[in-house]
C-alpha positions in Angstrom: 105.5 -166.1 89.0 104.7 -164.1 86.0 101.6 -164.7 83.7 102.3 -166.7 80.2 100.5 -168.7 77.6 101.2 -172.2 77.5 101.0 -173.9 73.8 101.3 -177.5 73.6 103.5 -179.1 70.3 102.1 -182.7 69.9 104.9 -183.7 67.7 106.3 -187.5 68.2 108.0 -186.6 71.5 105.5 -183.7 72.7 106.6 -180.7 74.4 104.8 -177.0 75.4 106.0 -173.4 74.5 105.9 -170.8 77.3 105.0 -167.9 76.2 104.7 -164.7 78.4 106.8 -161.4 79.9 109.9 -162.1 83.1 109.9 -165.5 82.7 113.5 -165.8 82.5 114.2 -166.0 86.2 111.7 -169.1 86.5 113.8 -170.7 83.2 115.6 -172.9 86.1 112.3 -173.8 87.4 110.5 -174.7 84.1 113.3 -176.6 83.1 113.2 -178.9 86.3 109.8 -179.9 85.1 110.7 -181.4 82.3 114.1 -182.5 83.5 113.8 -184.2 87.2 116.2 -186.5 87.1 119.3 -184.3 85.7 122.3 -182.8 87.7 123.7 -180.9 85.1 122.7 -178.4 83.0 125.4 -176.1 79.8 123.8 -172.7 79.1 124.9 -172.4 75.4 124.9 -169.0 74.3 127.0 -166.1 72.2 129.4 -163.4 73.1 126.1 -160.9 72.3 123.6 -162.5 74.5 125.9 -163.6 77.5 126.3 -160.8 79.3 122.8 -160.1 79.1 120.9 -162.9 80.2 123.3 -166.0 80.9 124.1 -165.0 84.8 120.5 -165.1 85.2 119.4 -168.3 83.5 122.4 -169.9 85.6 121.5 -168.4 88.5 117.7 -169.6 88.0 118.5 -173.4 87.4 121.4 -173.2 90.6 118.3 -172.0 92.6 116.2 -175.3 90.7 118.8 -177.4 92.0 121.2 -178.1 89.3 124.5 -178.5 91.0 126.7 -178.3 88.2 125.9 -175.2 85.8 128.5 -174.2 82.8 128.0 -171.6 80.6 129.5 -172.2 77.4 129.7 -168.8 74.9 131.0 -168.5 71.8 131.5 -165.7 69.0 128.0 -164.1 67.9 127.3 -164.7 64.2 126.7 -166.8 61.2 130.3 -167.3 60.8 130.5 -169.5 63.5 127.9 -171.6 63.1 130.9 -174.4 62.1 131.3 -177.7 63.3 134.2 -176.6 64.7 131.9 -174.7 67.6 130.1 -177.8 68.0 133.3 -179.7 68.6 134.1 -177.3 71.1 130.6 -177.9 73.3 131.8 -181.7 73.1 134.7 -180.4 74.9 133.2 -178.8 77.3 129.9 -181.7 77.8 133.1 -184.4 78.1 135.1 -181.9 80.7 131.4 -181.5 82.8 131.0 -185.6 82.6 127.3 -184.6 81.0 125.5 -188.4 80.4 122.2 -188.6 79.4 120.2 -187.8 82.3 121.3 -183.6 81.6 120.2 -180.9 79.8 121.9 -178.8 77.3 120.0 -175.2 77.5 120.1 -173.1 74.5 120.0 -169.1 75.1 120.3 -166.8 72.1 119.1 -166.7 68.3 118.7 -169.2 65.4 122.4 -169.5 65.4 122.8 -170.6 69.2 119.4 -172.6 69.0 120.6 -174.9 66.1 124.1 -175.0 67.4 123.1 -176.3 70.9 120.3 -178.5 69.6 122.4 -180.4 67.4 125.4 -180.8 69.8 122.0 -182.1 72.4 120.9 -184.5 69.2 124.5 -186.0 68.8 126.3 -186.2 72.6 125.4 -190.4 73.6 123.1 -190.1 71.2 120.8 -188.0 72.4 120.3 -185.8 75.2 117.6 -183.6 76.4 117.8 -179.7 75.4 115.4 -176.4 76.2 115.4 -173.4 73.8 115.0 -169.9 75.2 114.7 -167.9 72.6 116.0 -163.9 73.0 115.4 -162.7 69.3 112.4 -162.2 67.1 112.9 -164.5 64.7 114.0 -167.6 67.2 110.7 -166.9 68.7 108.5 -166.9 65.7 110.6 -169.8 63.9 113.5 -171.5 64.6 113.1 -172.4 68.1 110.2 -175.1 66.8 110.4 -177.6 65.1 113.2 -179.6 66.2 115.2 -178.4 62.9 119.3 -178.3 64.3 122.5 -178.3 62.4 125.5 -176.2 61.4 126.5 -174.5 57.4 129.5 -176.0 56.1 131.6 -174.4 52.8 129.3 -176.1 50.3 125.9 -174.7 51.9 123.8 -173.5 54.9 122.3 -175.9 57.3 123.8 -178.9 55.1 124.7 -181.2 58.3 121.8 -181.2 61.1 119.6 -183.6 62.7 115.6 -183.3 63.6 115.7 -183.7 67.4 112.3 -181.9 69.1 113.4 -180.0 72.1 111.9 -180.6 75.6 110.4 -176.9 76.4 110.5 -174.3 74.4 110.5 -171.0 76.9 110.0 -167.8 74.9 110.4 -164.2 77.4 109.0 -161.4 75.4 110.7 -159.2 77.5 114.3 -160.2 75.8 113.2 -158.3 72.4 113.5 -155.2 74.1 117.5 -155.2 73.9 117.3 -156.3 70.3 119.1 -154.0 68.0 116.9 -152.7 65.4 118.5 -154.6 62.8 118.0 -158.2 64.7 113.9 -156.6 65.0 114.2 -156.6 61.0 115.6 -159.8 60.5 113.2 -161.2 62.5 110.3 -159.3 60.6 111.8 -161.0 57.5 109.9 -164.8 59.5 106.7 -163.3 60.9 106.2 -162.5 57.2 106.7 -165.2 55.7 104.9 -166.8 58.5 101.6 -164.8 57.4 102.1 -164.7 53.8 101.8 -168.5 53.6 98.8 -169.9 56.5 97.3 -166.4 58.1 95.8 -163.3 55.6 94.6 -161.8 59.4 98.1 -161.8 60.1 99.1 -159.9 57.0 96.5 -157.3 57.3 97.3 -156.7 60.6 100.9 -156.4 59.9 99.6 -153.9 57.1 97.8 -151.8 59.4 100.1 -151.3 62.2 103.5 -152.1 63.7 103.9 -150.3 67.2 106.4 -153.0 68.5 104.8 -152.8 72.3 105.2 -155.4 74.3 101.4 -156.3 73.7 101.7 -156.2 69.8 104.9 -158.5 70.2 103.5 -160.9 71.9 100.4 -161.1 69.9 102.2 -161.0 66.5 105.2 -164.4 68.3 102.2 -166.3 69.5 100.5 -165.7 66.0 103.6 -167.0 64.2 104.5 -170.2 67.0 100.6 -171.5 66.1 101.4 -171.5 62.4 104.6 -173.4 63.1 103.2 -175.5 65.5 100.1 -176.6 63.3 102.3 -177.4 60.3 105.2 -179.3 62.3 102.4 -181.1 64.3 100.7 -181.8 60.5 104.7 -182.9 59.3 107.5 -183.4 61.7 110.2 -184.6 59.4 109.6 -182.4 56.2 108.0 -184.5 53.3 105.2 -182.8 52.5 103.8 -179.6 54.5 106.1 -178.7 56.3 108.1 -177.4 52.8 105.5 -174.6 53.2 107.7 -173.1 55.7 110.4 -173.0 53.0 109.2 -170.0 51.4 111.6 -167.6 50.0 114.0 -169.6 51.9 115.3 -171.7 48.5 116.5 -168.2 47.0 117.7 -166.9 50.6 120.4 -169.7 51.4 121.6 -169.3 48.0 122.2 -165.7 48.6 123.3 -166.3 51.8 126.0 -168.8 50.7 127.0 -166.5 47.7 127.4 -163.5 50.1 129.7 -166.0 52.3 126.9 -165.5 55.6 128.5 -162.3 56.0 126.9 -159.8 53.5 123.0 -160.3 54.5 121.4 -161.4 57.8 119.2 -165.0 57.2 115.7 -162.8 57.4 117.0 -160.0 54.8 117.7 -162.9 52.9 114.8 -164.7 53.0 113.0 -161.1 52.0 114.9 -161.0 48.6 114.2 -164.9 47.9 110.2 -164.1 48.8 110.0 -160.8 46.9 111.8 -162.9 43.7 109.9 -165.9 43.9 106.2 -164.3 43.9 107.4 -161.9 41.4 108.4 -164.6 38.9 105.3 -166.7 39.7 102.6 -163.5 38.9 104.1 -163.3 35.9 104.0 -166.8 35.0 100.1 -166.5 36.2 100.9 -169.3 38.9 100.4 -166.2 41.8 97.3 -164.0 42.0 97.7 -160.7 40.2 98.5 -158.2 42.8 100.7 -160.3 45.4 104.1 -159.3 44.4 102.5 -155.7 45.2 101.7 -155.9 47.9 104.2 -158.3 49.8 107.1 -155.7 48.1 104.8 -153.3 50.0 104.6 -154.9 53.3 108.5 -155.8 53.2 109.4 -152.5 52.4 107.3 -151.8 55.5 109.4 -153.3 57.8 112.9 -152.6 56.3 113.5 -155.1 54.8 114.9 -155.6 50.9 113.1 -156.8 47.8 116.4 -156.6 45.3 119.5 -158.5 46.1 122.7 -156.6 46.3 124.2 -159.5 43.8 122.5 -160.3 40.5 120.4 -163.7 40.3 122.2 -165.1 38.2 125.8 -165.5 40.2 124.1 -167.4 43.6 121.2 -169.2 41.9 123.7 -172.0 41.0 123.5 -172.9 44.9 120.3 -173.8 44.4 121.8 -177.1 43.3 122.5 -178.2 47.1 119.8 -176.8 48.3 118.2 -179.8 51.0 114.7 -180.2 49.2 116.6 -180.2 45.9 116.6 -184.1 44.1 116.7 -185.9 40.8 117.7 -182.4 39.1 114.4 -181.0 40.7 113.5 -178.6 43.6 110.2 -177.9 45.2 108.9 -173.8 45.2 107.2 -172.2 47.7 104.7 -170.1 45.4 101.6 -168.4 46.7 98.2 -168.7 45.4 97.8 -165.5 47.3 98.3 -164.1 50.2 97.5 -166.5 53.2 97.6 -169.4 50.9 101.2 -171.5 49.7 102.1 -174.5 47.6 104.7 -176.2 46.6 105.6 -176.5 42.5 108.2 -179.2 41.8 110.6 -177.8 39.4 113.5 -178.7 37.2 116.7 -176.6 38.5 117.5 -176.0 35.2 114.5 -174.1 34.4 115.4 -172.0 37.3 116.9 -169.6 35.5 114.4 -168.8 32.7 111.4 -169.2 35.2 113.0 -166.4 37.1 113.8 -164.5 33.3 110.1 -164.2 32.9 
Protein backbone atom coordinates (compact mmCIF):
# COMPACT_ATOMS: atom_id res chain seq x y z
CA UNK A 1 0.00 0.00 0.00
CA UNK A 2 1.12 3.38 -0.86
CA UNK A 3 2.40 6.06 1.73
CA UNK A 4 -0.23 8.87 2.94
CA UNK A 5 -0.87 11.28 5.64
CA UNK A 6 -3.57 10.69 7.84
CA UNK A 7 -5.43 13.96 9.44
CA UNK A 8 -7.92 13.36 11.91
CA UNK A 9 -11.46 15.90 11.81
CA UNK A 10 -12.75 15.82 15.42
CA UNK A 11 -16.01 17.24 14.43
CA UNK A 12 -19.32 15.82 16.41
CA UNK A 13 -19.14 12.48 14.48
CA UNK A 14 -15.17 12.30 13.92
CA UNK A 15 -13.68 11.04 10.89
CA UNK A 16 -9.78 11.10 9.17
CA UNK A 17 -8.63 12.46 5.71
CA UNK A 18 -6.19 10.33 3.70
CA UNK A 19 -4.00 12.11 2.18
CA UNK A 20 -1.26 10.64 -0.12
CA UNK A 21 -0.32 9.38 -4.04
CA UNK A 22 -2.23 5.64 -5.69
CA UNK A 23 -4.41 5.37 -3.04
CA UNK A 24 -7.35 4.93 -5.17
CA UNK A 25 -7.06 1.22 -5.65
CA UNK A 26 -7.04 0.78 -1.66
CA UNK A 27 -10.48 3.26 -1.69
CA UNK A 28 -12.41 -0.32 -1.27
CA UNK A 29 -10.26 -1.20 1.48
CA UNK A 30 -10.27 2.19 3.46
CA UNK A 31 -13.78 2.27 3.12
CA UNK A 32 -14.33 -1.17 4.79
CA UNK A 33 -12.81 0.32 7.79
CA UNK A 34 -15.15 2.56 8.46
CA UNK A 35 -18.00 0.62 7.07
CA UNK A 36 -17.92 -3.17 8.37
CA UNK A 37 -21.15 -3.98 8.55
CA UNK A 38 -22.38 -2.70 4.95
CA UNK A 39 -23.16 -4.88 1.76
CA UNK A 40 -23.61 -2.24 -0.51
CA UNK A 41 -21.87 0.46 -1.67
CA UNK A 42 -23.27 3.47 -5.07
CA UNK A 43 -20.13 5.09 -6.62
CA UNK A 44 -21.70 8.56 -7.43
CA UNK A 45 -19.90 10.25 -9.95
CA UNK A 46 -20.12 12.44 -13.39
CA UNK A 47 -19.99 11.75 -17.04
CA UNK A 48 -16.19 13.49 -16.82
CA UNK A 49 -14.80 11.49 -14.03
CA UNK A 50 -16.44 8.05 -14.75
CA UNK A 51 -14.51 6.77 -17.19
CA UNK A 52 -11.51 7.71 -15.48
CA UNK A 53 -11.65 6.43 -12.13
CA UNK A 54 -15.15 4.67 -11.37
CA UNK A 55 -14.12 1.04 -12.81
CA UNK A 56 -11.39 1.27 -10.41
CA UNK A 57 -13.05 2.38 -7.20
CA UNK A 58 -15.71 -0.42 -8.02
CA UNK A 59 -13.31 -2.77 -8.65
CA UNK A 60 -11.39 -1.86 -5.24
CA UNK A 61 -14.53 -2.12 -2.81
CA UNK A 62 -15.75 -5.71 -5.07
CA UNK A 63 -12.23 -6.90 -3.94
CA UNK A 64 -13.12 -5.32 -0.03
CA UNK A 65 -16.07 -7.38 -0.13
CA UNK A 66 -18.99 -5.32 -1.13
CA UNK A 67 -21.24 -7.63 -3.09
CA UNK A 68 -23.41 -5.27 -4.53
CA UNK A 69 -21.50 -2.27 -6.27
CA UNK A 70 -23.56 0.46 -8.61
CA UNK A 71 -22.22 3.10 -10.20
CA UNK A 72 -24.45 5.84 -10.60
CA UNK A 73 -23.13 8.84 -13.24
CA UNK A 74 -24.66 11.73 -14.17
CA UNK A 75 -24.01 14.86 -16.57
CA UNK A 76 -20.69 16.80 -15.44
CA UNK A 77 -21.55 20.45 -14.45
CA UNK A 78 -23.17 23.02 -12.33
CA UNK A 79 -26.25 22.71 -14.25
CA UNK A 80 -27.09 19.66 -12.88
CA UNK A 81 -26.62 20.08 -9.52
CA UNK A 82 -30.76 19.99 -9.32
CA UNK A 83 -32.80 18.10 -7.19
CA UNK A 84 -33.96 16.45 -9.89
CA UNK A 85 -30.30 14.45 -9.91
CA UNK A 86 -30.79 13.73 -6.50
CA UNK A 87 -34.21 12.30 -7.11
CA UNK A 88 -32.62 10.13 -9.52
CA UNK A 89 -29.91 8.49 -6.88
CA UNK A 90 -33.17 7.75 -4.83
CA UNK A 91 -34.01 5.82 -7.72
CA UNK A 92 -31.38 4.07 -8.01
CA UNK A 93 -30.61 3.60 -3.68
CA UNK A 94 -34.52 2.19 -3.75
CA UNK A 95 -33.82 -0.17 -6.98
CA UNK A 96 -30.32 -1.49 -5.00
CA UNK A 97 -32.58 -1.96 -1.62
CA UNK A 98 -29.67 0.38 0.09
CA UNK A 99 -30.92 0.51 4.15
CA UNK A 100 -28.80 2.04 6.54
CA UNK A 101 -26.07 -0.28 7.09
CA UNK A 102 -24.43 1.02 3.21
CA UNK A 103 -22.43 3.41 2.00
CA UNK A 104 -22.99 5.99 -0.61
CA UNK A 105 -19.28 6.85 -2.12
CA UNK A 106 -18.87 10.07 -3.72
CA UNK A 107 -16.08 10.26 -6.65
CA UNK A 108 -15.63 13.60 -8.53
CA UNK A 109 -15.63 17.51 -7.68
CA UNK A 110 -17.74 19.88 -5.45
CA UNK A 111 -20.65 19.16 -7.60
CA UNK A 112 -20.63 15.24 -7.18
CA UNK A 113 -19.41 15.65 -3.41
CA UNK A 114 -22.47 17.75 -2.43
CA UNK A 115 -24.82 15.92 -4.62
CA UNK A 116 -24.01 12.42 -3.10
CA UNK A 117 -23.60 13.76 0.45
CA UNK A 118 -26.91 15.12 0.60
CA UNK A 119 -28.73 12.21 -1.13
CA UNK A 120 -26.41 10.10 1.92
CA UNK A 121 -27.93 12.93 4.57
CA UNK A 122 -31.54 12.37 3.38
CA UNK A 123 -32.03 8.34 2.22
CA UNK A 124 -33.79 6.73 5.90
CA UNK A 125 -32.54 9.56 7.28
CA UNK A 126 -29.20 9.17 7.16
CA UNK A 127 -26.74 6.98 5.72
CA UNK A 128 -23.07 6.64 5.84
CA UNK A 129 -21.01 8.33 2.75
CA UNK A 130 -16.95 8.60 1.80
CA UNK A 131 -15.77 11.52 -0.39
CA UNK A 132 -12.93 10.94 -2.81
CA UNK A 133 -12.12 13.90 -4.09
CA UNK A 134 -10.48 13.99 -7.94
CA UNK A 135 -10.24 17.93 -8.32
CA UNK A 136 -8.19 20.66 -6.69
CA UNK A 137 -10.72 22.48 -5.17
CA UNK A 138 -12.75 19.29 -3.61
CA UNK A 139 -9.51 18.47 -2.11
CA UNK A 140 -8.65 21.83 -0.56
CA UNK A 141 -12.45 22.61 0.32
CA UNK A 142 -15.53 21.10 -0.24
CA UNK A 143 -14.86 17.61 0.58
CA UNK A 144 -14.72 18.84 4.51
CA UNK A 145 -16.90 19.98 6.30
CA UNK A 146 -19.94 18.05 5.97
CA UNK A 147 -21.51 21.15 3.92
CA UNK A 148 -24.09 19.11 1.14
CA UNK A 149 -26.96 20.38 -0.96
CA UNK A 150 -28.08 21.26 -4.42
CA UNK A 151 -28.80 25.24 -6.23
CA UNK A 152 -32.27 25.71 -7.03
CA UNK A 153 -33.71 28.83 -9.48
CA UNK A 154 -33.69 31.34 -6.68
CA UNK A 155 -29.95 30.63 -5.54
CA UNK A 156 -26.84 28.28 -5.21
CA UNK A 157 -26.59 25.78 -2.39
CA UNK A 158 -30.16 27.07 -1.14
CA UNK A 159 -31.49 23.41 -0.01
CA UNK A 160 -28.57 21.17 1.72
CA UNK A 161 -27.98 19.59 4.96
CA UNK A 162 -24.69 19.45 7.28
CA UNK A 163 -24.00 15.67 7.40
CA UNK A 164 -19.95 15.03 8.24
CA UNK A 165 -18.79 12.27 6.00
CA UNK A 166 -17.23 8.99 7.31
CA UNK A 167 -13.60 9.19 5.41
CA UNK A 168 -12.59 11.65 3.47
CA UNK A 169 -9.83 9.85 0.84
CA UNK A 170 -7.96 12.48 -1.10
CA UNK A 171 -5.39 10.68 -4.22
CA UNK A 172 -3.08 13.40 -5.31
CA UNK A 173 -2.45 11.45 -8.17
CA UNK A 174 -6.19 12.34 -9.69
CA UNK A 175 -5.06 16.15 -10.37
CA UNK A 176 -2.92 15.00 -12.94
CA UNK A 177 -5.90 14.52 -15.57
CA UNK A 178 -7.36 17.81 -14.41
CA UNK A 179 -7.76 20.24 -17.29
CA UNK A 180 -6.06 23.32 -16.73
CA UNK A 181 -9.11 25.21 -16.31
CA UNK A 182 -10.49 22.81 -13.27
CA UNK A 183 -6.39 23.50 -11.84
CA UNK A 184 -7.61 27.36 -11.92
CA UNK A 185 -10.77 26.95 -10.33
CA UNK A 186 -9.38 25.20 -7.80
CA UNK A 187 -6.51 27.85 -7.29
CA UNK A 188 -9.52 30.29 -6.84
CA UNK A 189 -10.00 27.95 -2.82
CA UNK A 190 -6.37 27.45 -1.91
CA UNK A 191 -6.37 31.24 -2.08
CA UNK A 192 -8.79 32.08 -0.30
CA UNK A 193 -7.78 29.41 2.05
CA UNK A 194 -4.33 31.44 2.65
CA UNK A 195 -5.57 34.78 2.39
CA UNK A 196 -7.79 34.32 5.41
CA UNK A 197 -5.76 31.83 8.38
CA UNK A 198 -1.96 31.14 6.65
CA UNK A 199 0.35 34.43 5.41
CA UNK A 200 3.16 31.31 4.90
CA UNK A 201 0.78 30.00 2.57
CA UNK A 202 0.40 33.15 0.59
CA UNK A 203 4.03 33.81 0.36
CA UNK A 204 4.67 30.58 -0.81
CA UNK A 205 2.03 30.73 -3.33
CA UNK A 206 3.86 34.10 -4.24
CA UNK A 207 7.04 32.59 -4.75
CA UNK A 208 6.37 29.61 -6.77
CA UNK A 209 3.78 27.43 -8.34
CA UNK A 210 5.48 24.28 -10.09
CA UNK A 211 2.31 22.15 -9.80
CA UNK A 212 4.52 18.75 -9.01
CA UNK A 213 3.15 16.30 -7.42
CA UNK A 214 5.22 17.34 -4.22
CA UNK A 215 4.08 21.05 -4.33
CA UNK A 216 0.35 19.66 -4.67
CA UNK A 217 0.39 17.78 -1.97
CA UNK A 218 2.01 20.24 0.18
CA UNK A 219 -0.10 23.25 -0.89
CA UNK A 220 -4.00 20.36 -0.34
CA UNK A 221 -2.65 19.32 3.05
CA UNK A 222 -1.91 23.10 3.79
CA UNK A 223 -5.50 24.08 2.79
CA UNK A 224 -7.50 20.61 4.55
CA UNK A 225 -5.61 21.85 8.05
CA UNK A 226 -7.15 25.31 7.68
CA UNK A 227 -10.47 23.78 7.00
CA UNK A 228 -10.16 21.24 9.43
CA UNK A 229 -9.20 23.68 12.38
CA UNK A 230 -12.07 26.01 11.64
CA UNK A 231 -14.88 23.26 11.14
CA UNK A 232 -13.35 21.48 14.23
CA UNK A 233 -13.56 25.30 15.96
CA UNK A 234 -17.51 25.56 14.32
CA UNK A 235 -19.24 22.72 12.75
CA UNK A 236 -22.64 24.20 11.99
CA UNK A 237 -21.56 27.83 10.84
CA UNK A 238 -22.44 30.49 13.56
CA UNK A 239 -19.57 32.09 14.11
CA UNK A 240 -16.01 31.01 12.57
CA UNK A 241 -16.64 29.01 10.25
CA UNK A 242 -18.22 32.29 8.09
CA UNK A 243 -14.46 32.92 7.68
CA UNK A 244 -14.53 30.38 5.00
CA UNK A 245 -17.08 32.55 3.24
CA UNK A 246 -14.72 34.89 1.83
CA UNK A 247 -15.41 36.27 -1.55
CA UNK A 248 -17.93 33.70 -1.65
CA UNK A 249 -21.03 36.33 -0.78
CA UNK A 250 -20.15 38.24 -4.12
CA UNK A 251 -19.29 34.76 -6.01
CA UNK A 252 -22.79 32.99 -5.72
CA UNK A 253 -24.33 36.17 -6.66
CA UNK A 254 -22.35 36.16 -9.83
CA UNK A 255 -22.75 32.79 -10.23
CA UNK A 256 -26.62 32.87 -9.98
CA UNK A 257 -26.64 36.08 -12.30
CA UNK A 258 -24.46 34.29 -14.94
CA UNK A 259 -27.15 31.28 -14.63
CA UNK A 260 -23.94 28.62 -13.27
CA UNK A 261 -23.00 28.56 -16.67
CA UNK A 262 -20.93 31.79 -17.47
CA UNK A 263 -18.09 31.33 -14.58
CA UNK A 264 -16.77 28.25 -12.82
CA UNK A 265 -17.52 28.53 -8.66
CA UNK A 266 -13.48 29.37 -8.05
CA UNK A 267 -13.37 32.18 -10.96
CA UNK A 268 -16.21 33.32 -9.15
CA UNK A 269 -15.15 33.38 -5.83
CA UNK A 270 -11.86 35.40 -7.39
CA UNK A 271 -14.02 38.32 -8.62
CA UNK A 272 -16.13 38.37 -5.13
CA UNK A 273 -12.49 38.39 -3.25
CA UNK A 274 -10.76 40.84 -5.45
CA UNK A 275 -14.23 43.21 -4.99
CA UNK A 276 -14.68 42.74 -1.49
CA UNK A 277 -10.87 43.78 -0.25
CA UNK A 278 -10.96 46.43 -2.80
CA UNK A 279 -13.98 48.19 -1.33
CA UNK A 280 -12.85 47.51 2.31
CA UNK A 281 -9.02 49.35 1.68
CA UNK A 282 -10.77 52.01 0.61
CA UNK A 283 -13.17 52.20 3.36
CA UNK A 284 -9.79 51.83 5.61
CA UNK A 285 -11.43 48.56 7.19
CA UNK A 286 -8.34 46.38 5.06
CA UNK A 287 -4.65 47.15 5.34
CA UNK A 288 -3.32 49.48 2.72
CA UNK A 289 -1.69 47.33 0.23
CA UNK A 290 -3.94 44.06 0.27
CA UNK A 291 -6.05 44.59 -2.71
CA UNK A 292 -2.51 44.82 -4.41
CA UNK A 293 -1.35 42.29 -3.80
CA UNK A 294 -4.18 39.57 -3.70
CA UNK A 295 -5.12 41.22 -7.52
CA UNK A 296 -1.40 40.24 -7.88
CA UNK A 297 -1.46 36.71 -6.66
CA UNK A 298 -4.94 35.96 -8.48
CA UNK A 299 -3.74 37.21 -11.56
CA UNK A 300 -0.92 34.73 -10.79
CA UNK A 301 -2.83 31.85 -11.17
CA UNK A 302 -5.35 32.85 -13.89
CA UNK A 303 -7.74 33.68 -12.29
CA UNK A 304 -10.09 37.18 -12.72
CA UNK A 305 -10.30 40.27 -10.55
CA UNK A 306 -13.24 42.14 -12.77
CA UNK A 307 -16.51 40.43 -13.36
CA UNK A 308 -17.67 40.01 -16.92
CA UNK A 309 -21.20 41.61 -15.60
CA UNK A 310 -21.33 45.00 -13.87
CA UNK A 311 -21.93 44.88 -9.87
CA UNK A 312 -24.67 46.38 -9.93
CA UNK A 313 -27.04 43.72 -12.04
CA UNK A 314 -26.09 40.39 -9.60
CA UNK A 315 -25.56 42.19 -6.25
CA UNK A 316 -29.43 42.01 -5.76
CA UNK A 317 -28.78 38.11 -5.06
CA UNK A 318 -27.13 38.96 -2.27
CA UNK A 319 -30.53 39.21 -0.74
CA UNK A 320 -30.85 35.13 -0.50
CA UNK A 321 -27.61 34.71 0.14
CA UNK A 322 -27.64 31.90 3.44
CA UNK A 323 -25.72 34.08 6.05
CA UNK A 324 -28.01 36.99 4.91
CA UNK A 325 -30.90 38.01 7.93
CA UNK A 326 -32.97 40.75 9.36
CA UNK A 327 -31.92 42.89 6.09
CA UNK A 328 -28.22 42.20 7.07
CA UNK A 329 -25.27 40.05 5.82
CA UNK A 330 -22.01 39.16 7.36
CA UNK A 331 -18.49 40.22 5.15
CA UNK A 332 -15.63 38.43 4.96
CA UNK A 333 -13.06 41.47 5.02
CA UNK A 334 -9.39 41.10 5.69
CA UNK A 335 -7.34 42.82 8.28
CA UNK A 336 -4.59 41.67 6.00
CA UNK A 337 -3.35 39.08 4.51
CA UNK A 338 -3.49 35.83 6.80
CA UNK A 339 -5.99 37.48 8.99
CA UNK A 340 -10.25 37.62 8.23
CA UNK A 341 -13.30 38.92 10.02
CA UNK A 342 -16.57 39.08 9.66
CA UNK A 343 -18.43 42.90 9.38
CA UNK A 344 -22.24 42.61 9.73
CA UNK A 345 -23.76 44.73 7.19
CA UNK A 346 -26.97 46.19 6.06
CA UNK A 347 -27.72 44.75 2.38
CA UNK A 348 -28.84 47.97 1.51
CA UNK A 349 -25.60 49.59 2.00
CA UNK A 350 -24.15 47.11 -0.23
CA UNK A 351 -24.24 48.99 -3.01
CA UNK A 352 -22.58 52.27 -1.83
CA UNK A 353 -20.08 50.28 0.33
CA UNK A 354 -18.95 48.78 -2.89
CA UNK A 355 -19.35 52.62 -4.71
CA UNK A 356 -16.58 53.72 -2.53
Amino acid sequence: MKDYQRLPVNTGRPYDILLGRGLLGQAGTFIREVCPLSVRAMVVTDSNVAPLYADAVRDSLIRAGFSTVCVFAFEAGETHKRIETVTAMYGALAKGQFDRRDVIVALGGGVTGDMAGFAAATWMRGIRFVQIPTTLLAQVDSSIGGKTGVDIAEGKNLVGAFWQPVRVIADIDTLSTLPEPYVVDGMGEVIKSASIRDAALFELLERTNDFSPEWLTEIVRRCMEIKRAVVEADERERGERKLLNFGHTLGHALEKELHYTGISHGCAVAVGMAAVTAAAEKAGLTAAGTTARLAALLQKYHLPTDSPVPLETFLPHVTLDKKAAGGEVDLVLLENIGNAYCKRMKIADLSTFFES
